[in-house]
N, C-alpha and C positions, 0 to 999 in steps of 0.2 A: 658906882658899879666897878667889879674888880677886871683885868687885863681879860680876862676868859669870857666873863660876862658879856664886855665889851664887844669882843671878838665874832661872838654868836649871834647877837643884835648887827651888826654892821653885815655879817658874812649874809643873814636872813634878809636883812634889807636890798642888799644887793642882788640876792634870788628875784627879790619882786618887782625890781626893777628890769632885770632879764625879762621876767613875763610881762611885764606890761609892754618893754619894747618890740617884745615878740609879736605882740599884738598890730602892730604899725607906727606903733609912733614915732615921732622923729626921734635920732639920736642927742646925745645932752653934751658937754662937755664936764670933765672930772669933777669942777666944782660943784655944778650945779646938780652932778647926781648924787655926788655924796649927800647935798641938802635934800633933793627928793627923794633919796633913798629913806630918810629917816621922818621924813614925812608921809609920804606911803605906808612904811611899817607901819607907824603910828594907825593910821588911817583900816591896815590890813587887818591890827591886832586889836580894833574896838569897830563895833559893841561884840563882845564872846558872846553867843547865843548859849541862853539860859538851859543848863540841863541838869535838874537837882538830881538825876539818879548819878552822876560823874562827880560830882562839886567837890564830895568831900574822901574821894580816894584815898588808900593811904599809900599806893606805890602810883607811878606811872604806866609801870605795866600791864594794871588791870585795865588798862586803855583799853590795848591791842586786845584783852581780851575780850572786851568787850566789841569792838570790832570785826570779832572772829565768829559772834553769832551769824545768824541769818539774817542778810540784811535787810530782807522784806519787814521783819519787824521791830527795825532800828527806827528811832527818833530823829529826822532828818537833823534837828540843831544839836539833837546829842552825838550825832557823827560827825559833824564840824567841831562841836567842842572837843570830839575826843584826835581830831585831828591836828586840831591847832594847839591843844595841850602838850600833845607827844613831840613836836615841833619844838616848842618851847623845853621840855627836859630831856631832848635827845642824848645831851652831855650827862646826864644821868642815870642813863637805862647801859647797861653792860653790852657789851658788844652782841654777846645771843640773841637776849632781849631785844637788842636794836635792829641788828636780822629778823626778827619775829616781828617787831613793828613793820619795816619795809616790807616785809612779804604781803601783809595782811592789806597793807597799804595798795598795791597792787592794782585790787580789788573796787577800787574807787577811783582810779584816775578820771572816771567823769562824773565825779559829784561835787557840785559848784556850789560855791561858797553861798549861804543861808542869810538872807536880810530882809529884816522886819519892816514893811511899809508902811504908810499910814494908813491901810483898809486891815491889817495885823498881815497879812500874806508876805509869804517867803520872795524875795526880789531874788529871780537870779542873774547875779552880779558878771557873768561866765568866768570866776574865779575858779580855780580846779586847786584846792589848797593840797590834796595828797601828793600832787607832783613836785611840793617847792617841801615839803616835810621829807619823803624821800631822799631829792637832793640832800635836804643838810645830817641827815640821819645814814645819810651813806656817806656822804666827805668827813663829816663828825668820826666815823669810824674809822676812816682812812686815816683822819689827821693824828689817831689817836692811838691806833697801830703803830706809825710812822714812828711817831715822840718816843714811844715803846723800843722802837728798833726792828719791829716784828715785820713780816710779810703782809702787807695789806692789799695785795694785788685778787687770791684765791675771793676775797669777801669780795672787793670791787666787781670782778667778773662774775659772778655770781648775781649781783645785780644788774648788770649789762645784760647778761644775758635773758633775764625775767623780761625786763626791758624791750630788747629786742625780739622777744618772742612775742611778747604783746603785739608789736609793730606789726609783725607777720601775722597774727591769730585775724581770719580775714570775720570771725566771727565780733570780734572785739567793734567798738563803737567806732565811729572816727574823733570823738573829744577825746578816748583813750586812749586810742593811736595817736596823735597830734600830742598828749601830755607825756606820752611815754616816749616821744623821739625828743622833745625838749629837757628832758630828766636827760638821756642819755649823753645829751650833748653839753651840757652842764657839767655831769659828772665825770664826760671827759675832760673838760675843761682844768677842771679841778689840781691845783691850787690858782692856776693862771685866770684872770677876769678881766673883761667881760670875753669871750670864746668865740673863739676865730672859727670855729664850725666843722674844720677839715679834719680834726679827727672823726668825730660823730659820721661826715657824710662818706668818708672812707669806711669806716665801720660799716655802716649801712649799706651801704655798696655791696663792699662783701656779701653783706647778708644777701644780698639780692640775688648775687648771681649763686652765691651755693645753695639758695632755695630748689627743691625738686616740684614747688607748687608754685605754675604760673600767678594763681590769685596772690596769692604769699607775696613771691617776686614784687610783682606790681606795687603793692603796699609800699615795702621794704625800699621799693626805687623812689617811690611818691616822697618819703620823710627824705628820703637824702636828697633828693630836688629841692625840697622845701627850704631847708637846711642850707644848700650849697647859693641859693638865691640872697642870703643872709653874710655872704662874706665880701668883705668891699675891700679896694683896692685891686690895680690892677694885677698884682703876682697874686695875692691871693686867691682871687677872683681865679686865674688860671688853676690853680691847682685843686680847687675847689672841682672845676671844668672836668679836669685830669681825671679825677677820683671817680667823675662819672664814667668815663668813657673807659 
C-alpha cells in the first residue's frame, strides 16, 4: 500500500474509533488504538452488503447519483454499499464531486449500518456510516486544498454550516442530530486527534444563542452539552464549562 493509501486507511480507522468511543466505551492508550483501530476498520469494512445494481460502476460518482434518487425506493444494502464505496474513493472524486457527495450524504445521517443475520434480516448494528464518510470526504478536501496552497476554509464552512443546521432543524431525527454534532466536532478537530471538543462546543454554543427559535436553541445547546461532557482534564474541562456559559 503506497504513503496515500496508507494515510486514508489509518485516518478512516481512526474516525471509527472516534465513534465507537463516542458510544461509552473506555478510553485506550495510543498503542492499543492504533491495533484497534485497524481491527475495527477491518471489522467496519466486511461483509460490503451485496448490491449488483452499484458493483460494477465505472466512476464513483454515480454513487452520489445514485443516492440523489428518492430514497423511499432505494435498496437499503445498496445505500450502504453506495456509502461505504464513496468513503473508500473520496481521494478520487474532484473536489465538486466530493461537495456533491457530502451534500447528498446529509440526507442519511441516520441510516445504520445493514447486516445479514442468521434468520437473512438486516441487524441494525446503530452504525451511522454517512457521518464517518462525510468526515473523511470533507478533511480529504481540506487536506487537498491545503497541499494545493488553496483556501480550504470557504468548502470547510460550508460543511459546518449544513452541519449545524441539521443540529438546529428541530424537524430532523435525534440519530441525525447526534451524527451531525459528532461530524462537526471531528471536522473541527481536523488535522489534530483524537478532539478535545471545545472547538465544536463553542461552535455550537454560538449557534444556540444566535438561534431566533427557542426549539432550535435547545437542540443546538443539547449537542454542545453533549460534546463539552466529553472533554477531560481539569483546564479543559473548565473551558469546555466556559463555552457554555
Amino acid at each position: 500500500m503506497n504513503a496515500e493509501g496508507h494515510r486514508g486507511v489509518t485516518f478512516v480507522a481512526l474516525l471509527i474509533v472516534s465513534a465507537v468511543m463516542a458510544t461509552g466505551a473506555e478510553p485506550m492508550g495510543p498503542a492499543i488504538a492504533s491495533t484497534t483501530a485497524s481491527t475495527i476498520a477491518s471489522k467496519m469494512t466486511t461483509p460490503m452488503p451485496a448490491c449488483a445494481e452499484l458493483e460494477n460502476l465505472p466512476a464513483a460518482v454515480e454513487l452520489a447519483a445514485y443516492l440523489e434518487k428518492d430514497r423511499k425506493g432505494l435498496s437499503g444494502s445498496c445505500v450502504e454499499f453506495a456509502i461505504r464505496q464513496l468513503a473508500a474513493a473520496t481521494d478520487k472524486l474532484s473536489i465538486a464531486d466530493c461537495e456533491r457527495a457530502i451534500s447528498v450524504l446529509m440526507t442519511f445521517l441516520d441510516f445504520p449500518r445493514m447486516m445479514t443475520g442468521k434468520t437473512g434480516r438486516p441487524i441494525d448494528t446503530k452504525w451511522y456510516p454517512a457521518k464517518v464518510t462525510i468526515v473523511g470526504a470533507t478533511n480529504s478536501v481540506v487536506q487537498r486544498l491545503e497541499d494545493a496552497h488553496q483556501d480550504s476554509v470557504p468548502v470547510k464552512q460550508r460543511v459546518l454550516d449544513r452541519l449545524i443546521g441539521i443540529v438546529a432543524d428541530t424537524a430532523a431525527s435525534r440519530t441525525a442530530v447526534d451524527s451531525a454534532a459528532w461530524a462537526v466536532d471531528e471536522i473541527m478537530a481536523y488535522p489534530d486527534s483524537p478532539s478535545d471538543a471545545l472547538p465544536a462546543v463553542t461552535t455550537l454554543a454560538r449557534a444556540a444563542r444566535a438561534s431566533g427559535d427557542a426549539a432550535s436553541s435547545a437542540r443546538l445547546w443539547d449537542e454542545a452539552r453533549k460534546l463539552a461532557a466529553t472533554c477531560t482534564g481539569p483546564a479543559l474541562r473548565s473551558q469546555c464549562d466556559a463555552a457554555l456559559n
